[in-house]
Rosetta silent file (secondary structure, phi, psi, omega in degrees, C-alpha in Angstrom):
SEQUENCE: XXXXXXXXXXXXXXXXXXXXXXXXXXXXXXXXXXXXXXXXXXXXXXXXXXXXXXXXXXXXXXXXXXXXXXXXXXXXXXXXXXXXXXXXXXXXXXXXXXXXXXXXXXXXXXXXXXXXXXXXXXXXXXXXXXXXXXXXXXXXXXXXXXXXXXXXXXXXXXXXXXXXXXXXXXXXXXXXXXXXXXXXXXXXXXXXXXXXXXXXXXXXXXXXXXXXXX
SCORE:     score description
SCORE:     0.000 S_00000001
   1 L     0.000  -48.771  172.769  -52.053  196.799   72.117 S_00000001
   2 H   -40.056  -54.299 -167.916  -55.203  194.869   72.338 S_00000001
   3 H   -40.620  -23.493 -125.319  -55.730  195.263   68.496 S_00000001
   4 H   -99.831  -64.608  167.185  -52.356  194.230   67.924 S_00000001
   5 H   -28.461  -47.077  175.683  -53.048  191.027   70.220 S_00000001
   6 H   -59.596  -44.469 -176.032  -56.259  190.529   68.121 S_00000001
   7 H   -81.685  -35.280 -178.171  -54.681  190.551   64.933 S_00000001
   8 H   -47.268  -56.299 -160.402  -51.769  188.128   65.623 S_00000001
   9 H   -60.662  -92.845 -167.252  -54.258  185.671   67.570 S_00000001
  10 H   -74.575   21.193   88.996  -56.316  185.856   64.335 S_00000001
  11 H   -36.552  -23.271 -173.760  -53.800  185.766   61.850 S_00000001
  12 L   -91.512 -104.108  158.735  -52.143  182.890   63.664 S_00000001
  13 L    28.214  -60.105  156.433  -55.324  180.912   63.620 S_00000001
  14 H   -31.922  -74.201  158.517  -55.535  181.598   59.903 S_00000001
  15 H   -17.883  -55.920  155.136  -52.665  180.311   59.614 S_00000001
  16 H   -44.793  -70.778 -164.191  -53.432  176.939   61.588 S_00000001
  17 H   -67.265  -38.697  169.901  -56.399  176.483   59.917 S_00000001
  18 H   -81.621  -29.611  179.489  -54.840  176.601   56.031 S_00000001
  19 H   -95.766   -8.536  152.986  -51.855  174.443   57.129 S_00000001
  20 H   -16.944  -81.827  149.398  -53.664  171.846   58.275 S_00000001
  21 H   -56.257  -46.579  178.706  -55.035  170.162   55.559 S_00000001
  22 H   -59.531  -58.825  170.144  -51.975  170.790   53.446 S_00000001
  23 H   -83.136   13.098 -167.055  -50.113  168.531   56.547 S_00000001
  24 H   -99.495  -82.228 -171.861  -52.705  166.052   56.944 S_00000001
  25 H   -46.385  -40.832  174.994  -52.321  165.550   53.103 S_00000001
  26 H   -63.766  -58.062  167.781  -48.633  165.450   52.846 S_00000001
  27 H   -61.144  -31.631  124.399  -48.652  162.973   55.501 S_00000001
  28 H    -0.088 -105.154  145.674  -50.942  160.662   53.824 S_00000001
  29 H   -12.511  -57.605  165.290  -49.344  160.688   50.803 S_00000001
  30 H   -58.054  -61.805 -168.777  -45.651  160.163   52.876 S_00000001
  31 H   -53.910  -48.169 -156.955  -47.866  156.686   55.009 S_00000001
  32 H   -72.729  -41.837 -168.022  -49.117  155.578   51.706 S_00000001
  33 H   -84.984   -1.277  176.362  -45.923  155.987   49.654 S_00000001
  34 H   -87.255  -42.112 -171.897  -43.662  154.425   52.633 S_00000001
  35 H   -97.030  -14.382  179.212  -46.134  151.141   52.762 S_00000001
  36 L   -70.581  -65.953 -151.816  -46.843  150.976   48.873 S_00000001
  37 H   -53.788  -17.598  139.450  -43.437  151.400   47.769 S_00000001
  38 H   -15.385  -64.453 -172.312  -42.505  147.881   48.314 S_00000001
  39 H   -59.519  -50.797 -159.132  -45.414  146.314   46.275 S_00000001
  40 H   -52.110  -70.169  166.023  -44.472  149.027   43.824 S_00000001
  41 H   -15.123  -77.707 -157.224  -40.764  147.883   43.599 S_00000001
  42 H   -59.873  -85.125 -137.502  -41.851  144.043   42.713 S_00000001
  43 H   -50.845  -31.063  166.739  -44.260  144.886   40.026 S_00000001
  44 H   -72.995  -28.720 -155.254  -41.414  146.573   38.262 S_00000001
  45 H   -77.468  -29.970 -137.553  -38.896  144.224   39.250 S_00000001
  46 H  -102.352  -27.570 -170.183  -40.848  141.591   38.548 S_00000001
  47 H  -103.423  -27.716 -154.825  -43.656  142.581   35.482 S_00000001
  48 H  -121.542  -33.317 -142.785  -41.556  145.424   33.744 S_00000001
  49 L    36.797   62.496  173.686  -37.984  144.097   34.717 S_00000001
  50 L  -146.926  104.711  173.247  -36.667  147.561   35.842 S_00000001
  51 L   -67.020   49.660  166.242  -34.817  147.251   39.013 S_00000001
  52 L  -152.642  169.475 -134.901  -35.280  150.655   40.492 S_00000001
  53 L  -108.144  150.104 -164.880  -37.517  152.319   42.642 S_00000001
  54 L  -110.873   87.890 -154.726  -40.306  154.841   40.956 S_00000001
  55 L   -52.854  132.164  158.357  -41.675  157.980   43.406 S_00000001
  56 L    90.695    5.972  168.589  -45.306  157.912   44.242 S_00000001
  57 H   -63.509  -46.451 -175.547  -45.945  154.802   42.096 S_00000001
  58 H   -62.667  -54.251  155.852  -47.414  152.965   44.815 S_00000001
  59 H   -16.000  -96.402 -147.778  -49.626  156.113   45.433 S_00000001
  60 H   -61.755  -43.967  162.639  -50.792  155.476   41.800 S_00000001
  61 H   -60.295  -29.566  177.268  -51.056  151.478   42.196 S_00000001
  62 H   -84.599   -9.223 -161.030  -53.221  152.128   45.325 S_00000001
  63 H   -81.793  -76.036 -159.471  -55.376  154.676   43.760 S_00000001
  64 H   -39.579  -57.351 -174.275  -55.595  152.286   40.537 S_00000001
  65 H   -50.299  -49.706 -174.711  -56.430  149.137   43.298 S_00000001
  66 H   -52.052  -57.306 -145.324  -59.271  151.651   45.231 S_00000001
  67 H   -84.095  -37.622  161.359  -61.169  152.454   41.794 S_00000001
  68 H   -28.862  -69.234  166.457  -60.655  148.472   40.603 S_00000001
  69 H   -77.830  -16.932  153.433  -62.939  147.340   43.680 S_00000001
  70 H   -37.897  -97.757 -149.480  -65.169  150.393   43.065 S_00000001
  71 H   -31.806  -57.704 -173.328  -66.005  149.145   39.830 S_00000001
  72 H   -41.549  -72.044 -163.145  -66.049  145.939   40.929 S_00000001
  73 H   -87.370    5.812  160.743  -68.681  146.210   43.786 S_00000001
  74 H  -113.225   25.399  177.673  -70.729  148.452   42.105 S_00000001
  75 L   -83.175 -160.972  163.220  -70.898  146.456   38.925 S_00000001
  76 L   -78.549  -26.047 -178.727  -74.091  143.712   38.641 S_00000001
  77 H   -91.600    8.854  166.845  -71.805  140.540   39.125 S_00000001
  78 H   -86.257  -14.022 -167.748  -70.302  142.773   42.232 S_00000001
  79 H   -98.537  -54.799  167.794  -73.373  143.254   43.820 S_00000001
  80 H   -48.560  -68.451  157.365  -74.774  139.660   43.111 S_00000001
  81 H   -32.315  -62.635 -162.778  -71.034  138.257   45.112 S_00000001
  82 H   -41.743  -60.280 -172.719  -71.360  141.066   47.904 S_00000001
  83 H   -81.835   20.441  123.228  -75.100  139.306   48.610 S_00000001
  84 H   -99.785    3.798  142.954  -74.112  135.705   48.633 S_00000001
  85 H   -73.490  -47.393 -160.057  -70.940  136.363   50.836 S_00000001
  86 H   -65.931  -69.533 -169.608  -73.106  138.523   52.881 S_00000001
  87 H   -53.629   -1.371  179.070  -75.551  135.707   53.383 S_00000001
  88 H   -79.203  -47.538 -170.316  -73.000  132.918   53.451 S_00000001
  89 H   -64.084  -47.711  171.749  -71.188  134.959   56.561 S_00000001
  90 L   -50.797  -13.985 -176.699  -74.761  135.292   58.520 S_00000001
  91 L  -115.069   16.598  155.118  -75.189  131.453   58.495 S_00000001
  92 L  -137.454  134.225 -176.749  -71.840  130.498   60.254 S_00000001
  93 L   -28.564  -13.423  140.518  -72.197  130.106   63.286 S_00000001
  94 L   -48.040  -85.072 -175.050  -68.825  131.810   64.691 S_00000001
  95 H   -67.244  -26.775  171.490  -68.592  134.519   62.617 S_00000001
  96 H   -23.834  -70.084  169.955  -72.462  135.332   62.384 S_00000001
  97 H   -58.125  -30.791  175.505  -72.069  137.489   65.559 S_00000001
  98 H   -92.931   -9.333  172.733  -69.062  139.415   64.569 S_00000001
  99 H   -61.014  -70.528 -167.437  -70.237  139.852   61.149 S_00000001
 100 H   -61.044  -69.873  176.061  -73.485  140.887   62.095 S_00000001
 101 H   -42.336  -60.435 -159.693  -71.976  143.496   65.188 S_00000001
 102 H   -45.102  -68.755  172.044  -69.801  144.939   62.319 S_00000001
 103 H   -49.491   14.506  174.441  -72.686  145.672   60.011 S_00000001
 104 H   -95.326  -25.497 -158.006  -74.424  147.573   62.796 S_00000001
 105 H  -116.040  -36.757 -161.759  -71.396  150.237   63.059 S_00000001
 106 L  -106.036  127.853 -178.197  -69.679  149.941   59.442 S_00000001
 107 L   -92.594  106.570  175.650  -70.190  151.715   56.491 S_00000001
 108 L  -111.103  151.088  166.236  -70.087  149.756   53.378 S_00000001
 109 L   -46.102 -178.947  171.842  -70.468  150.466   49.494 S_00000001
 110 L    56.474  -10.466  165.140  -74.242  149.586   48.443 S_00000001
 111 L   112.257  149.989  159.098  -75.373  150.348   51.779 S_00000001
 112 L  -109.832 -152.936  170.698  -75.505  148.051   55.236 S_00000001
 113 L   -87.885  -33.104 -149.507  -77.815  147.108   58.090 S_00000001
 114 L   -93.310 -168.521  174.476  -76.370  149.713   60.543 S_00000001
 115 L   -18.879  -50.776  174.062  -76.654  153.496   61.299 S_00000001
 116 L   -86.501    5.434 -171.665  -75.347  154.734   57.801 S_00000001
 117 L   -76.838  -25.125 -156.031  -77.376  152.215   55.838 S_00000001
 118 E  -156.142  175.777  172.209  -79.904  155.431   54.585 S_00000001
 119 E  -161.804  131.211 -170.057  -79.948  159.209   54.914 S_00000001
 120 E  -116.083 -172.889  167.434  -82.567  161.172   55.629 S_00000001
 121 E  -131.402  159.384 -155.701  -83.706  164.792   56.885 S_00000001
 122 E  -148.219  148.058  151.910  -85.079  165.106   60.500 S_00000001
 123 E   -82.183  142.160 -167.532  -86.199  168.397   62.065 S_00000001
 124 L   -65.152 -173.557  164.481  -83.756  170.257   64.740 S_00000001
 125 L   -48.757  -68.675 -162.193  -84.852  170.493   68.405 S_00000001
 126 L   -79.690   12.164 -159.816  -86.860  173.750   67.895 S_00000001
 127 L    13.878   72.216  177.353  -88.291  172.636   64.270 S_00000001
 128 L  -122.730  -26.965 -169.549  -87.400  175.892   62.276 S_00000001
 129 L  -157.695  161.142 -176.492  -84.733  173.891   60.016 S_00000001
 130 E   -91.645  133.917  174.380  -83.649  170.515   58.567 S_00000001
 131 E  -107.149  173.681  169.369  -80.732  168.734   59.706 S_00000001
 132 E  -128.801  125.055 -152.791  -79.378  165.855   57.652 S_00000001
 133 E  -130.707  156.815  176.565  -79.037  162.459   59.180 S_00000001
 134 E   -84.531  157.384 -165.461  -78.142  158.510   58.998 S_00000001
 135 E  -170.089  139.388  157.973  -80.994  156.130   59.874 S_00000001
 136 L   -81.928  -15.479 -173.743  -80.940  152.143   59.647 S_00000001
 137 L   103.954  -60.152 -142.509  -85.060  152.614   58.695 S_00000001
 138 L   -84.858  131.070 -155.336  -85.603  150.391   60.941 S_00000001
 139 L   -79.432  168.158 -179.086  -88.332  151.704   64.247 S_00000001
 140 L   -78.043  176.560 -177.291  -87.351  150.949   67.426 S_00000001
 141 L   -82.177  -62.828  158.415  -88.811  147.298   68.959 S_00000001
 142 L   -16.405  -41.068 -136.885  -90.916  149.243   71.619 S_00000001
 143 L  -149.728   57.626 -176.142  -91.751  151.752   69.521 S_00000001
 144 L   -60.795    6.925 -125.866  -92.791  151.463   65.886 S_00000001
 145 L  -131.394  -52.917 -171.792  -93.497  155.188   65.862 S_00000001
 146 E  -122.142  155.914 -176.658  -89.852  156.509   66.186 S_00000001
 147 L   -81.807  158.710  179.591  -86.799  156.223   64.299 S_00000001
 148 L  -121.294  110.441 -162.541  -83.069  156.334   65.756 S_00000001
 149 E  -121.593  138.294  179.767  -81.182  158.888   63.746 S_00000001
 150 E  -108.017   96.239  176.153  -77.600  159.629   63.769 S_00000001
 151 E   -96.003  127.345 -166.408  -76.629  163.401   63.169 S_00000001
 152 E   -67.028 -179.866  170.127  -73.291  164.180   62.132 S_00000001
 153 L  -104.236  168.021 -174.786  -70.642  167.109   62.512 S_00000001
 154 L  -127.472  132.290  -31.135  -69.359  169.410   60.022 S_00000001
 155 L   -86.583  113.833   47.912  -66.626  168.430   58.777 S_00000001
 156 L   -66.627   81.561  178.019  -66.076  165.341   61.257 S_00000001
 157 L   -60.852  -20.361 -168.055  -69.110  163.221   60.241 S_00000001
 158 L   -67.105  -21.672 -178.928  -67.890  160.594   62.189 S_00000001
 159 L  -108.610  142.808 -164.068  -68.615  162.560   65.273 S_00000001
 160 E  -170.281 -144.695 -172.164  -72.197  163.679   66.084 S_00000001
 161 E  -143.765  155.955 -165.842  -75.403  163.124   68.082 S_00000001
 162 E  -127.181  137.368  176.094  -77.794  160.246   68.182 S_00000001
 163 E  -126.585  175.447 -171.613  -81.259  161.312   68.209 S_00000001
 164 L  -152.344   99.840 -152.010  -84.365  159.782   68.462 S_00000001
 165 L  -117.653  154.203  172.028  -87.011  161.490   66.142 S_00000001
 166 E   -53.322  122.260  170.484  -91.044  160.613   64.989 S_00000001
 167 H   -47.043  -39.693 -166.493  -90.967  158.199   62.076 S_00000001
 168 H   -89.280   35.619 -178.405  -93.712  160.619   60.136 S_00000001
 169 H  -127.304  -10.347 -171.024  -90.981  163.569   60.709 S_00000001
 170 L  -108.897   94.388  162.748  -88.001  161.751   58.894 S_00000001
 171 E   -72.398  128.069  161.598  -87.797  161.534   55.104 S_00000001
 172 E   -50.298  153.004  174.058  -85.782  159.200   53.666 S_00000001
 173 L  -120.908  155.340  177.925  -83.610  160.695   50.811 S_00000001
 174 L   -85.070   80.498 -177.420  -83.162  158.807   47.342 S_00000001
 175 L  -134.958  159.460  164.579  -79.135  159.666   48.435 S_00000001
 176 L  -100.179  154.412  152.612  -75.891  156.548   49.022 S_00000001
 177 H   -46.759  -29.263 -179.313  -74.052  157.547   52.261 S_00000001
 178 H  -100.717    5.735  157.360  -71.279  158.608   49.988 S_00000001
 179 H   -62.210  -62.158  158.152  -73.645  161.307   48.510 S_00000001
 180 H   -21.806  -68.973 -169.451  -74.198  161.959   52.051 S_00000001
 181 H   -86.407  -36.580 -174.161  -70.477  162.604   53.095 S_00000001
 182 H   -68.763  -20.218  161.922  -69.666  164.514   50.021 S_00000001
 183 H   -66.844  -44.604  156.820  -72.095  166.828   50.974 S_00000001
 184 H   -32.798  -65.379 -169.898  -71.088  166.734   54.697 S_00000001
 185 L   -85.452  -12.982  177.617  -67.057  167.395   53.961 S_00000001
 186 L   -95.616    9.557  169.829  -67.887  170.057   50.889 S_00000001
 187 L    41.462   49.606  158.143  -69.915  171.569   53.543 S_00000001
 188 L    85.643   38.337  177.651  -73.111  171.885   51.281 S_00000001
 189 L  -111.342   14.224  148.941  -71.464  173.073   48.276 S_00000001
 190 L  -105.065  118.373  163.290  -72.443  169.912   46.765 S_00000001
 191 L  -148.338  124.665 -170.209  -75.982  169.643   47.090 S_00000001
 192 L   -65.127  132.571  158.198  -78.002  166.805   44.841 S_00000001
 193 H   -24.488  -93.312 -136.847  -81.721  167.498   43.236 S_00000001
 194 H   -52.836    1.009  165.654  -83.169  164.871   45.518 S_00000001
 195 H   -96.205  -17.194 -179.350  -82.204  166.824   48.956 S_00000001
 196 H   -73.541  -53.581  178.932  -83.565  170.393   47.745 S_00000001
 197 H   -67.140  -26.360  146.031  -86.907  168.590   46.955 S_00000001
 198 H   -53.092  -50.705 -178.379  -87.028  166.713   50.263 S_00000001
 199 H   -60.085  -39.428 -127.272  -86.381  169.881   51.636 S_00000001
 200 H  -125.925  -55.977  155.512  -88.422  172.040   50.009 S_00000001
 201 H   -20.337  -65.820  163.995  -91.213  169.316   51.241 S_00000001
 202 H   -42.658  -51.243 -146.941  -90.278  169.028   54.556 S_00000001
 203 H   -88.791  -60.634  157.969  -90.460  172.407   55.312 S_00000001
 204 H   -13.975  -83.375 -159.158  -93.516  173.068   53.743 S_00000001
 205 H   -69.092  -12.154  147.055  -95.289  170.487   55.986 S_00000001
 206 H   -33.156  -62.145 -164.228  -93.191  172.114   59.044 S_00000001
 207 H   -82.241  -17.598  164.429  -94.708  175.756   58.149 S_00000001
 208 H   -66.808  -50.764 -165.695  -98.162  173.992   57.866 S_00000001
 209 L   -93.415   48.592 -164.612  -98.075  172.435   61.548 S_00000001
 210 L  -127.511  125.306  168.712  -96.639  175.398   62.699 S_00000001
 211 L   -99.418  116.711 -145.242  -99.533  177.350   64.701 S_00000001
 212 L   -43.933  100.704 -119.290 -100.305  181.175   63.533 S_00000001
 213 L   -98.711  121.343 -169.604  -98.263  183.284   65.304 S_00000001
 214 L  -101.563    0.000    0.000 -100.562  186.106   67.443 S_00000001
């Protein structure tokens, strides 16, 4: 009877755990195509003349919209805008403070001022392995010596731990934040040249300051 108990309870589980994503995704997809299909509507109505409504276009106009301001903000005259709005918003006076707060907490393309601005590797608690973490760079004001590091969850990066590690213990990685979460949500089966060599570094200098074990 236990077994029996064992297998539903972990078949059921299974079970959970595979439909999950599959309703998380449907539901999306149902949110997106419920507030899109409007917009969707007019541009036919209005650019095409065909008065009737087309499933999942707005899905396909929002995609098409996402990848538009990609391009956009990572071209050179997107980057050159981004950094004279950003410094136009820092000089007035109003918005300066909410501007400013945002960029401490918010994750933008090209990188910000806050938490998520860089991504490094930090040593755990017991320093036998590398964790991989968010950093602003910037040392604390007390304290040029240590860094304020944010380490995420697997797979909810958003949720984590805030540590507070030796600057000459953190390497910066040549990684964007969205290198960073694609590694994070493929749950390392994306992993870039520049973190294996950072790694590979790290570790090194870890097993050096490590004292010979009698």
């Amino acid at each position: 009877m236990p077994r029996l108990q064992a297998h539903v309870r972990n078949t059921f589980l299974a079970g959970i755990f595979a439909t999950i994503p599959i309703v998380v995704t449907v539901f999306v997809l149902w949110w997106v195509e419920s507030k899109t299909r409007p917009a969707a509507h007019y541009v036919l109505s209005h650019l095409f003349h065909v008065d009737r409504d087309v499933p999942f276009l707005g899905i396909v106009l929002a995609l098409a919209g996402i990848y538009l301001v990609g391009a956009i903000t990572s071209s050179l005259l997107g980057k050159f805008v981004l950094k004279n709005v950003d410094r136009l918003l820092l000089r007035v006076p109003v918005l300066k403070q909410v501007y400013s707060g945002w960029k401490q907490v918010a994750l933008t393309p090209g990188g910000t001022d806050g938490i998520f601005s860089k991504v490094a590797l930090v040593p755990d608690a017991p320093g036998h392995t590398l964790v991989l973490a968010f950093t602003s760079g910037r040392p604390l004001e007390d304290n040029p010596d240590v860094l304020c590091v944010f380490v995420p969850n697997i797979p909810n990066p958003v949720a984590g731990q805030l540590r507070f590690v030796k600057r000459a213990s953190c390497v910066l990685l040549d990684l964007t934040p969205e290198d960073a979460f694609k590694i994070i949500l493929s749950t390392g089966n994306y992993a870039p040249a520049p973190l294996g060599a950072a790694a590979t570094k790290l570790l090194e200098t870890l097993v050096a300051d490590k004292p010979p074990m009698r």
